[in-house]
MOPAC internal coordinates of N, CA, C and O (Angstrom, degrees):
PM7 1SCF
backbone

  N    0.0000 0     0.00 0     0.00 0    0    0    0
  C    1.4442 1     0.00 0     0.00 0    1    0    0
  C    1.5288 1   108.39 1     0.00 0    2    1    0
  O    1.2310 1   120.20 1   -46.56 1    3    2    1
  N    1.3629 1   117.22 1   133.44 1    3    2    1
  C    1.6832 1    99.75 1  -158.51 1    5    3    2
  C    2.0057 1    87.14 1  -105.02 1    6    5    3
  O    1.2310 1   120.50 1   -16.59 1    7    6    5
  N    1.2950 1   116.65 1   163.41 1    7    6    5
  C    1.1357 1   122.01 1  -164.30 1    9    7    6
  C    1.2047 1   119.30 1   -86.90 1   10    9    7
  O    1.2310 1   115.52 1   -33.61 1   11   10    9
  N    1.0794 1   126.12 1   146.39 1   11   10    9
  C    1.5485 1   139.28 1   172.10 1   13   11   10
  C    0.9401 1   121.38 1   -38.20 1   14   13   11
  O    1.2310 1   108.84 1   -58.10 1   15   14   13
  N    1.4382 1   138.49 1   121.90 1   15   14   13
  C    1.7695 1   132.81 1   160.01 1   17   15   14
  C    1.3718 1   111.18 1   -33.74 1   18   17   15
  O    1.2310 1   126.29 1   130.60 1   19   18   17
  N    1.3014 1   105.52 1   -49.40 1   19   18   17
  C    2.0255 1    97.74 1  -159.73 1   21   19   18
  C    1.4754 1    81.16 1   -94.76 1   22   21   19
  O    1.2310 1   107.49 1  -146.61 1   23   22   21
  N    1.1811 1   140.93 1    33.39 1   23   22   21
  C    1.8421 1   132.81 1   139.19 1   25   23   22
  C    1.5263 1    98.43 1   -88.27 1   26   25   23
  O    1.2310 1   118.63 1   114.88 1   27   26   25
  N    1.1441 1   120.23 1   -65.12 1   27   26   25
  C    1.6963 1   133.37 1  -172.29 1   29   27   26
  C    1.2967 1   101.07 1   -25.15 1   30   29   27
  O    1.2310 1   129.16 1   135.52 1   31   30   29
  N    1.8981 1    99.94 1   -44.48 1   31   30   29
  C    1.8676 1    85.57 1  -150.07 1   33   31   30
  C    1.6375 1   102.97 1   -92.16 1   34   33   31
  O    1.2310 1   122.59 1   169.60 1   35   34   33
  N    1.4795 1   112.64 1   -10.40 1   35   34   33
  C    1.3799 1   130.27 1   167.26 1   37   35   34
  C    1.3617 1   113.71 1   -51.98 1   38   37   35
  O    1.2310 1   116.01 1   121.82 1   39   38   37
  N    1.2729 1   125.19 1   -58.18 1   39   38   37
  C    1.6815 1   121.53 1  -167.03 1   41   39   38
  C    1.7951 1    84.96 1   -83.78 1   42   41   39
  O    1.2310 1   115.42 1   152.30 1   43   42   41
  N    1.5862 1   126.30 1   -27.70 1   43   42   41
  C    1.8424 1   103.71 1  -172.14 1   45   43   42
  C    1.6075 1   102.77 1   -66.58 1   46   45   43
  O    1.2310 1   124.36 1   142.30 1   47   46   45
  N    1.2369 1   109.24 1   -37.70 1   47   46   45
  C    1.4908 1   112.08 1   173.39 1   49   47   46
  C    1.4391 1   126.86 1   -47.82 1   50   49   47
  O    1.2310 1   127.01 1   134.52 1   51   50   49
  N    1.6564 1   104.12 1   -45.48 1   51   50   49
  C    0.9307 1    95.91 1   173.85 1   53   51   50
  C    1.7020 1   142.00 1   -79.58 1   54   53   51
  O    1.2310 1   134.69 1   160.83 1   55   54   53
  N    1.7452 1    89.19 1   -19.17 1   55   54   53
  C    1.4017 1    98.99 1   179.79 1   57   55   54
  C    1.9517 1    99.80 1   -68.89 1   58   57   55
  O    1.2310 1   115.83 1   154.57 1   59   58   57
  N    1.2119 1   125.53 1   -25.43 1   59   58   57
  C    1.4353 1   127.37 1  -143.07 1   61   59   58
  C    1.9265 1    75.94 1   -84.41 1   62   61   59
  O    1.2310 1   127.14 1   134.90 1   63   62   61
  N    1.3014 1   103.86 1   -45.10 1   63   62   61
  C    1.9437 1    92.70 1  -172.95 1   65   63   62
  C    1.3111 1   121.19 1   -98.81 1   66   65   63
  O    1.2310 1   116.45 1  -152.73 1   67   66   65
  N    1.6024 1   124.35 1    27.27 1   67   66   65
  C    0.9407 1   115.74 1  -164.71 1   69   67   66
  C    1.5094 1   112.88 1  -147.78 1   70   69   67
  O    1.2310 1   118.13 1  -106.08 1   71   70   69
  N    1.1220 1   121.17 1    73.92 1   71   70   69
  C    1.9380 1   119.59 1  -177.15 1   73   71   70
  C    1.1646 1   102.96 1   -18.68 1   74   73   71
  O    1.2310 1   118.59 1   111.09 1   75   74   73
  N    1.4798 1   120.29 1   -68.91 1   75   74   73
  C    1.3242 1   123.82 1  -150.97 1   77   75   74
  C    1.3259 1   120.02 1   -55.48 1   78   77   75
  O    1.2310 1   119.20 1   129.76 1   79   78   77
  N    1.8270 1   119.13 1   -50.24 1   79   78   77
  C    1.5235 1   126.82 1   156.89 1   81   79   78
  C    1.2303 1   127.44 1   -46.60 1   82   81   79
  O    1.2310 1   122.40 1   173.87 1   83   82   81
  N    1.2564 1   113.01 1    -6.13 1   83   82   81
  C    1.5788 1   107.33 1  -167.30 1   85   83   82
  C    1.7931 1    97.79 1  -111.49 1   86   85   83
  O    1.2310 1   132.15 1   146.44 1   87   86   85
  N    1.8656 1    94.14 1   -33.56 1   87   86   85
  C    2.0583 1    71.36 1   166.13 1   89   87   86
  C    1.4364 1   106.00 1   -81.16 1   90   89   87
  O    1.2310 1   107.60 1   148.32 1   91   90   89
  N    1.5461 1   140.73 1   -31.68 1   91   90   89
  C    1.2397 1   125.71 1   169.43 1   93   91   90
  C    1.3711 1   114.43 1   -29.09 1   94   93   91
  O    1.2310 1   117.82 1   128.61 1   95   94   93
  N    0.8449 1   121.75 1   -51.39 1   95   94   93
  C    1.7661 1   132.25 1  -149.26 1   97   95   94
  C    1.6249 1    89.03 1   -91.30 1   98   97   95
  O    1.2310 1   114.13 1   127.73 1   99   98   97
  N    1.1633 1   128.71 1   -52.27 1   99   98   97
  C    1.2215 1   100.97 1   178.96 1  101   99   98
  C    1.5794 1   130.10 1   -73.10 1  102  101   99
  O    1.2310 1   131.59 1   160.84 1  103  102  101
  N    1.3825 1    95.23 1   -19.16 1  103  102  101
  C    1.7412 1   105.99 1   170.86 1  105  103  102
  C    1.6484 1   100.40 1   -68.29 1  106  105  103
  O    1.2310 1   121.21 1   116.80 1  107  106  105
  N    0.8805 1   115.30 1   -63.20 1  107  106  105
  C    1.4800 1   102.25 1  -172.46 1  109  107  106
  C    1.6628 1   115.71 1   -65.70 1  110  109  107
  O    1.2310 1   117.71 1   153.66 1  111  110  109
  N    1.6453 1   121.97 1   -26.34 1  111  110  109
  C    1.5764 1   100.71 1   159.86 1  113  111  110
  C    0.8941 1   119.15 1   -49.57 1  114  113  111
  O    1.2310 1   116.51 1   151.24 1  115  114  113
  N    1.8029 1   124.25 1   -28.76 1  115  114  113
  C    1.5431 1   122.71 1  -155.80 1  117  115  114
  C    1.8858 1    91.66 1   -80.82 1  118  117  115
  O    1.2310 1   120.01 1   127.71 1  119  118  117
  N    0.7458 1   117.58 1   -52.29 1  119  118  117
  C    1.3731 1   132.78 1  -170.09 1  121  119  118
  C    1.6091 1   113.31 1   -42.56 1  122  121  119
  O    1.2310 1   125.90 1   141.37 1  123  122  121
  N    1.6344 1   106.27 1   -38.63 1  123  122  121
  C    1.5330 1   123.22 1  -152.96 1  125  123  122
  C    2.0164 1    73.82 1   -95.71 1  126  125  123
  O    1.2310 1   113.86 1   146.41 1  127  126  125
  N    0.9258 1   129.22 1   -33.59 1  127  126  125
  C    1.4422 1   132.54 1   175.61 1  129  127  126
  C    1.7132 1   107.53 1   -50.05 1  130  129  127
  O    1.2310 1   131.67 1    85.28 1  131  130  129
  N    1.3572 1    95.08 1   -94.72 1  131  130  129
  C    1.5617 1    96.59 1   166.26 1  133  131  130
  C    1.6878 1   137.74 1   -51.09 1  134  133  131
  O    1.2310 1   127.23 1  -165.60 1  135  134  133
  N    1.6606 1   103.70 1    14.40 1  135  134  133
  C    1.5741 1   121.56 1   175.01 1  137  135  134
  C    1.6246 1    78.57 1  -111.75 1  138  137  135
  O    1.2310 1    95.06 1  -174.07 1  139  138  137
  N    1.0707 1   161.16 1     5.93 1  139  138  137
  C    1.3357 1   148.53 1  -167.47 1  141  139  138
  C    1.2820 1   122.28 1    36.70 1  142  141  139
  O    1.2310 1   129.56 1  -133.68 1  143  142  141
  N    1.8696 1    99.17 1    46.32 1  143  142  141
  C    1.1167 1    85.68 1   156.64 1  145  143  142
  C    1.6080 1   132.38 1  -134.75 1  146  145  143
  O    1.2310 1   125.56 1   -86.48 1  147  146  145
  N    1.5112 1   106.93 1    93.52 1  147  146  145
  C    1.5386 1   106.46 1  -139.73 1  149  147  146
  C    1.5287 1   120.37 1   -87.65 1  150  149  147
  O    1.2310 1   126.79 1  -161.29 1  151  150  149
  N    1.4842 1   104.55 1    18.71 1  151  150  149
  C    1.5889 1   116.30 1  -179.73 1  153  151  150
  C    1.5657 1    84.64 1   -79.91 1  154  153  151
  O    1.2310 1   116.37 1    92.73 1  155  154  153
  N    1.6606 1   124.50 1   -87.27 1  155  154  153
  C    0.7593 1   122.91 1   178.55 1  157  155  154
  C    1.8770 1   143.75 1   -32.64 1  158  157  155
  O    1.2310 1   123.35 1   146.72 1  159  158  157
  N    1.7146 1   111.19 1   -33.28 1  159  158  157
  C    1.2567 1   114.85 1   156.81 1  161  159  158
  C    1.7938 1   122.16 1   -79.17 1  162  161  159
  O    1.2310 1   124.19 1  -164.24 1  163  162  161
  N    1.5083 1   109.57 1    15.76 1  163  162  161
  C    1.2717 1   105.39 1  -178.03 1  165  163  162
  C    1.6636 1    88.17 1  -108.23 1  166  165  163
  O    1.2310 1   119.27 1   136.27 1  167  166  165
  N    1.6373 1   119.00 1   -43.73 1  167  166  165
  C    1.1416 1   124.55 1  -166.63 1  169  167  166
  C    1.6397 1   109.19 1   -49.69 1  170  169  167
  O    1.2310 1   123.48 1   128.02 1  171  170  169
  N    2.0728 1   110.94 1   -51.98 1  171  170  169
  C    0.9254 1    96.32 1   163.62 1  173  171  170
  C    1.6825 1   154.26 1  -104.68 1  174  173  171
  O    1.2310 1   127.98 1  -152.00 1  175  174  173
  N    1.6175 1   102.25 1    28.00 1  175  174  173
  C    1.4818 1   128.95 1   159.29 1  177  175  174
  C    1.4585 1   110.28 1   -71.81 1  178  177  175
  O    1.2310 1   114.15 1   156.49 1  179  178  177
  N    1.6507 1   128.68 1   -23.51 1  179  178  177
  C    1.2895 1   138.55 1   171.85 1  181  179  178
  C    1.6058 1   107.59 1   -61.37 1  182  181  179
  O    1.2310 1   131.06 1   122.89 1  183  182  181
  N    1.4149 1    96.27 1   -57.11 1  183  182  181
  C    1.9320 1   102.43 1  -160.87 1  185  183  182
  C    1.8197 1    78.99 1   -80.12 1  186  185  183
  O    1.2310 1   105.13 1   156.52 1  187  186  185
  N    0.9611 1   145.13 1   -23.48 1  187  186  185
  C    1.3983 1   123.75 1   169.14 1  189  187  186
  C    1.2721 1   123.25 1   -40.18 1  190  189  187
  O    1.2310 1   131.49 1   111.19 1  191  190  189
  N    1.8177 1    95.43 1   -68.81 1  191  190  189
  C    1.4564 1   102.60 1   175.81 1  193  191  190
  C    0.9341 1   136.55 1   -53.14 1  194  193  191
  O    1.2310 1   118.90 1   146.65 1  195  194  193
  N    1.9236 1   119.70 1   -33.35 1  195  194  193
  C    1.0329 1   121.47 1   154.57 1  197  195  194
  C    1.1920 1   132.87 1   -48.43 1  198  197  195
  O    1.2310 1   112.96 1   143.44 1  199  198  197
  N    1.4624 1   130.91 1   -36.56 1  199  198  197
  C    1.8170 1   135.14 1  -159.50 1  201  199  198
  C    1.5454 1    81.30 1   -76.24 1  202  201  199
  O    1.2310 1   119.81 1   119.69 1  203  202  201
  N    1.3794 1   117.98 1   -60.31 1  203  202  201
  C    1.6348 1   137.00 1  -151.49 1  205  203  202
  C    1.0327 1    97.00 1   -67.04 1  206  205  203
  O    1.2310 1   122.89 1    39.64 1  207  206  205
  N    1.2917 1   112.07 1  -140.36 1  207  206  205
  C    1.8495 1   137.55 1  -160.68 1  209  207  206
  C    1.4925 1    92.01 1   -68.56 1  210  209  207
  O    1.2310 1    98.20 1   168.81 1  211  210  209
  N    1.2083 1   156.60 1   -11.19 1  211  210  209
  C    1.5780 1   133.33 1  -168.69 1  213  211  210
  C    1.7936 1   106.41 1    66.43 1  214  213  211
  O    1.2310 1   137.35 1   -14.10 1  215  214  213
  N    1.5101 1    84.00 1   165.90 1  215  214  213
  C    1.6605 1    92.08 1  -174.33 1  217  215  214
  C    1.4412 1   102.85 1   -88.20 1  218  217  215
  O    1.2310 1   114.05 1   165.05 1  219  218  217
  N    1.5154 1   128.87 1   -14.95 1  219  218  217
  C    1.4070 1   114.89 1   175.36 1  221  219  218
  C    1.7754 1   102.50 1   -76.29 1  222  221  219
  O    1.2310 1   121.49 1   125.33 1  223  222  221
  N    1.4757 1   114.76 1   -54.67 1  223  222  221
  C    1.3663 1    94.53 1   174.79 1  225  223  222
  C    1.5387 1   136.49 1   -36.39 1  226  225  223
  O    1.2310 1   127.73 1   132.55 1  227  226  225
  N    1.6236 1   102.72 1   -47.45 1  227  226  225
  C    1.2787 1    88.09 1  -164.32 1  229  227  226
  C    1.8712 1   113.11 1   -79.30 1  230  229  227
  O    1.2310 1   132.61 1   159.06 1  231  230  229
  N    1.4015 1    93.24 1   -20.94 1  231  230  229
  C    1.6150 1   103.62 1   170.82 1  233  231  230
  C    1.4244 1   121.72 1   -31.09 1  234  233  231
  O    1.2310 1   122.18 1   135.49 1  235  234  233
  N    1.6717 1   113.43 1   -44.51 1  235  234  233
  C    1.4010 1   124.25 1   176.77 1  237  235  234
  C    1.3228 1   116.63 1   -83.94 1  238  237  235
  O    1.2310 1   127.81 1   166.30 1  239  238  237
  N    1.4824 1   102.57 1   -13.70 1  239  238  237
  C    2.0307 1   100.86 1   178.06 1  241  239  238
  C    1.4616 1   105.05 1   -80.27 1  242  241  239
  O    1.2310 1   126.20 1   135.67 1  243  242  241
  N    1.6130 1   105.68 1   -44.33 1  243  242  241
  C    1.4204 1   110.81 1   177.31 1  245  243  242
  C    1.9136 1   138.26 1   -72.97 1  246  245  243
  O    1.2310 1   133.37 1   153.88 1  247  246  245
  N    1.2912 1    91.77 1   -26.12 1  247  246  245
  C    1.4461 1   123.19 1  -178.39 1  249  247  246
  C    1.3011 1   106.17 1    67.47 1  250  249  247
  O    1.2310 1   114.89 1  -119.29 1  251  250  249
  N    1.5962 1   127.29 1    60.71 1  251  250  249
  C    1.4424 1   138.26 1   114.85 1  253  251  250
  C    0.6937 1   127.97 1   -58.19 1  254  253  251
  O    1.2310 1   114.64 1   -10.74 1  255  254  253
  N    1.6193 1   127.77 1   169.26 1  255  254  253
  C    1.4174 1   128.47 1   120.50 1  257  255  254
  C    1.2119 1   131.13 1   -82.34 1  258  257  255
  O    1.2310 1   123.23 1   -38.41 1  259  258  257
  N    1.2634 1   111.41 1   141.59 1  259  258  257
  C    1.6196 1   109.64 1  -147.31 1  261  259  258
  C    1.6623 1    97.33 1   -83.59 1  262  261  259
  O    1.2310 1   115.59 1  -175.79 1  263  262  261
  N    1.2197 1   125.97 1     4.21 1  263  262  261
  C    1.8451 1   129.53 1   152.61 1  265  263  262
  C    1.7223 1    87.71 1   -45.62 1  266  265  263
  O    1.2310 1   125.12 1   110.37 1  267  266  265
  N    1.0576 1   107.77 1   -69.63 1  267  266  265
  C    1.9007 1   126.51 1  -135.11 1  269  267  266
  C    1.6703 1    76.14 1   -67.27 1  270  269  267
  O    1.2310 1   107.84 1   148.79 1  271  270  269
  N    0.8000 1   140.30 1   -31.21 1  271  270  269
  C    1.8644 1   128.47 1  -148.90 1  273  271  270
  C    1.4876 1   100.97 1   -87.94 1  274  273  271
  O    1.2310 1   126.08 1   120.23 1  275  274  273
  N    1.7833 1   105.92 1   -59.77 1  275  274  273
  C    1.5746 1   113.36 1   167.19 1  277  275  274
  C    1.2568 1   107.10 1   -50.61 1  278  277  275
  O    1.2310 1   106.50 1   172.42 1  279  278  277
  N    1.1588 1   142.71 1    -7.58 1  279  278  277
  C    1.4429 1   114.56 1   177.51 1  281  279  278
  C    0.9969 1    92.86 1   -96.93 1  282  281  279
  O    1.2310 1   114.46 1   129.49 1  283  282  281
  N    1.6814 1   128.10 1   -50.51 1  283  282  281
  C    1.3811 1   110.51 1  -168.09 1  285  283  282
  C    1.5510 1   129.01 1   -37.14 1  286  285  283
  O    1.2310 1   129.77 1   133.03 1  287  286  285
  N    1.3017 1    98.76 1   -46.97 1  287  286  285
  C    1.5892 1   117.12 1  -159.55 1  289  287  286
  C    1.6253 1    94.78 1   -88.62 1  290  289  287
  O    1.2310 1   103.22 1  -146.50 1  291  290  289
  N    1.3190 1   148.43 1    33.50 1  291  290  289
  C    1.2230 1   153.95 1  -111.40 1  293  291  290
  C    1.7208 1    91.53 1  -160.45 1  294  293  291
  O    1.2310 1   107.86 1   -44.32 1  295  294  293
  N    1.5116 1   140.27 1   135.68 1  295  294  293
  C    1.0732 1   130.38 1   162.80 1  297  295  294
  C    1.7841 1   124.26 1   -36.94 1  298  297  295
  O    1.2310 1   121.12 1   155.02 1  299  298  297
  N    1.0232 1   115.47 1   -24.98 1  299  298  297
  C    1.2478 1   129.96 1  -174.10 1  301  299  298
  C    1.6144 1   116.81 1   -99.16 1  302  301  299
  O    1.2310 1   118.55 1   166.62 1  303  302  301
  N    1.3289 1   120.37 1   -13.38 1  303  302  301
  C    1.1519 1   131.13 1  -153.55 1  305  303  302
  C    1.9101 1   111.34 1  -101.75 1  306  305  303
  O    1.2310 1   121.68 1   -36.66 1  307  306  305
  N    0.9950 1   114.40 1   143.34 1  307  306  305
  C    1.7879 1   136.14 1  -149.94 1  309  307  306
  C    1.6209 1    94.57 1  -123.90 1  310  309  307
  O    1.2310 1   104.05 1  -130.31 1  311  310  309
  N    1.6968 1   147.01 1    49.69 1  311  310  309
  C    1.2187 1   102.08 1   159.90 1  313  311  310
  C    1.2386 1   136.75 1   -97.16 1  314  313  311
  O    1.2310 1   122.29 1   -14.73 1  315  314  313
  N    0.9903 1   113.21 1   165.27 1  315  314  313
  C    1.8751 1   143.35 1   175.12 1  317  315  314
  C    1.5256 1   112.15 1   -24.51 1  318  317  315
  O    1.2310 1   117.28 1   -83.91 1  319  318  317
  N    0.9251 1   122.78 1    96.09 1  319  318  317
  C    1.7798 1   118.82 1   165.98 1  321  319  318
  C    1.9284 1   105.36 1    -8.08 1  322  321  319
  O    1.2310 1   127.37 1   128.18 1  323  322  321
  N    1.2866 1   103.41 1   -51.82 1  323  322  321
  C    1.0677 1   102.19 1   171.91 1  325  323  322
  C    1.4742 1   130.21 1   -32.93 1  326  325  323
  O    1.2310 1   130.63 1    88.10 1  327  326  325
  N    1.3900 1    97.09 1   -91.90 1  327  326  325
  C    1.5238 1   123.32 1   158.56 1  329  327  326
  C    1.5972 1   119.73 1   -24.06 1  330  329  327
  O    1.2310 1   130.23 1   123.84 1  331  330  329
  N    0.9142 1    97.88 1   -56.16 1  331  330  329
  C    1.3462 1    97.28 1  -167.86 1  333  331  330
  C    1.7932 1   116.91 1   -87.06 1  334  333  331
  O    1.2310 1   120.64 1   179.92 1  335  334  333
  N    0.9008 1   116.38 1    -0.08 1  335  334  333
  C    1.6156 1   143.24 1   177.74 1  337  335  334
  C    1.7317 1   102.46 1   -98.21 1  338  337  335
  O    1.2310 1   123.31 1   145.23 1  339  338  337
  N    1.2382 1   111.26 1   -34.77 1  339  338  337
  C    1.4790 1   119.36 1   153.86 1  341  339  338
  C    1.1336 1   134.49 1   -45.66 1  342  341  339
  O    1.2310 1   134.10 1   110.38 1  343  342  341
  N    1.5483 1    90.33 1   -69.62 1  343  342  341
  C    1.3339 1   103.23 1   165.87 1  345  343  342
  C    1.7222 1   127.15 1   -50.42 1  346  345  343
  O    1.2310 1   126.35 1   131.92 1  347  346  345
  N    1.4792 1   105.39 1   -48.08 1  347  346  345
  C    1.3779 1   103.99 1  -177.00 1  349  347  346
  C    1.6795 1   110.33 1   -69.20 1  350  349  347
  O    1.2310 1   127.55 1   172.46 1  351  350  349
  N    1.1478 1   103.08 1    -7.54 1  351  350  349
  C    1.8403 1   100.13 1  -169.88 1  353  351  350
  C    1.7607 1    92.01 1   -80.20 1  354  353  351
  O    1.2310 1   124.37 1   128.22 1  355  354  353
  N    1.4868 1   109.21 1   -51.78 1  355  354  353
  C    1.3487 1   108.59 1  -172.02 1  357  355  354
  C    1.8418 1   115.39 1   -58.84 1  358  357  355
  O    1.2310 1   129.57 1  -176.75 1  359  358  357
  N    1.3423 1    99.15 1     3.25 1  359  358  357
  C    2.1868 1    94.14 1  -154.88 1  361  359  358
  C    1.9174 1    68.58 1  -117.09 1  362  361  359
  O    1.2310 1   117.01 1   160.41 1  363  362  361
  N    1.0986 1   123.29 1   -19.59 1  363  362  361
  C    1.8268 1   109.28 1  -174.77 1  365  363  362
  C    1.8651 1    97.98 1   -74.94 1  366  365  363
  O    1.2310 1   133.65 1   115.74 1  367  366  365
  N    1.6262 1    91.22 1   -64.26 1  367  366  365
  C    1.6201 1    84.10 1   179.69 1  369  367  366
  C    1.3478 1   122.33 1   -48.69 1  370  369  367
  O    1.2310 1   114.87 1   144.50 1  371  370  369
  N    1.4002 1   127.34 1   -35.50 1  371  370  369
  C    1.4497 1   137.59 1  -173.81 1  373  371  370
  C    1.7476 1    83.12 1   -67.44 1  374  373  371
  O    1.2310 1   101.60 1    97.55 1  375  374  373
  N    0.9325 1   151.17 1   -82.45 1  375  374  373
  C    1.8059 1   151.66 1  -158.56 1  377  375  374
  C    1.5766 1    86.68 1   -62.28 1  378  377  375
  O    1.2310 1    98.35 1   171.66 1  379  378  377
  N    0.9390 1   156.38 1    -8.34 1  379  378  377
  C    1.4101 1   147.27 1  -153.51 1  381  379  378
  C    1.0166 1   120.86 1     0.36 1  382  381  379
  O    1.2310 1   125.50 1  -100.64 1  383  382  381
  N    1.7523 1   107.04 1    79.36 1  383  382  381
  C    1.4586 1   144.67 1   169.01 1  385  383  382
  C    1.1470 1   125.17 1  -150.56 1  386  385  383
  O    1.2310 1   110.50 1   -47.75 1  387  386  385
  N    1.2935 1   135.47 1   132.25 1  387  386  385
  C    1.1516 1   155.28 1   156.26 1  389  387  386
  C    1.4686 1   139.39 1   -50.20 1  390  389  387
  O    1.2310 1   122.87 1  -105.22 1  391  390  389
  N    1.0969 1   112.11 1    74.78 1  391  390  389
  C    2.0476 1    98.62 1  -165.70 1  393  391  390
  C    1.2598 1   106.47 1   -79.50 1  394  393  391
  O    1.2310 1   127.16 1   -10.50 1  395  394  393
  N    1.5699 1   103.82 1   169.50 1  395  394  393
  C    1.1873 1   105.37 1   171.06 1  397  395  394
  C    1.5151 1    97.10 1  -166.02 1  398  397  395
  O    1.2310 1   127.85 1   -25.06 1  399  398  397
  N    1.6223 1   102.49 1   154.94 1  399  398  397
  C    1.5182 1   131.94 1  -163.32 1  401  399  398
  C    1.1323 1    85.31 1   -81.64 1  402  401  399
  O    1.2310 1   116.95 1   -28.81 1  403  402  401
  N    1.4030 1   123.41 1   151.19 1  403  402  401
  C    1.7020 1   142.35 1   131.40 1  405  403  402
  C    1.2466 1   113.50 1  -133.88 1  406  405  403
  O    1.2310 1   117.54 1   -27.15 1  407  406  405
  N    1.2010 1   122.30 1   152.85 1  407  406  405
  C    1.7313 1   137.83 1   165.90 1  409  407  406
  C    1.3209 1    89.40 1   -59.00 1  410  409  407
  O    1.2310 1   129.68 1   -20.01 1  411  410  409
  N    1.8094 1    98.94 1   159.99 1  411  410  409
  C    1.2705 1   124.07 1   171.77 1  413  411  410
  C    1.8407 1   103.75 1  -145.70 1  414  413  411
  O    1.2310 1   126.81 1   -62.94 1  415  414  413
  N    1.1502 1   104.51 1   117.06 1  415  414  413
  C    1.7497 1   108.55 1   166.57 1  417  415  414
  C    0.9478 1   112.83 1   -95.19 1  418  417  415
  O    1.2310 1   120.10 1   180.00 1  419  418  417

């Protein structure tokens, strides 16, 4: 069931007023990443960028063009270990937090 507009603009809202949701949301894209599942951690690294810095901002932190970024993060879109490790470095400093991996047994 694909989601509601006035949901969309609910969680952009919320990430835009809310520190705390916006490292949630990126911890758990990161998470939905390393669960392999990267439709969904791209879907929500998209509404990130959107609430947050925008795709022109981060375009200039990262040195894209913010064409090339929306597509990436785009249902259709493939990026680069590179790229996209970019991206997350630039959306950590933007939340000004630091993640970090650990094992779990």
């Amino acid at each position: 069931m694909p989601l509601t507009r006035d949901f969309k603009e609910t969680v952009l809202a919320d990430i835009r007023r809310n520190p705390g949701f916006r490292k949630e949301m990126l911890t758990g894209a990161l998470e939905e990443l390393l669960a392999g599942d990267v439709a969904v951690a791209k879907s929500m690294l998209r509404d990130l960028i959107n609430g947050s810095l925008g795709f022109e901002a981060l375009a200039k932190r990262v040195g894209l063009p913010s064409k090339s970024l929306m597509r990436m993060f785009g249902p259709n879109g493939n990026p680069t270990a590179n790229n996209l490790f970019a991206v997350i470095a630039a959306l950590q400093k933007d939340a000004g937090i630091e993640l970090q991996v650990m094992a779990a047994e």
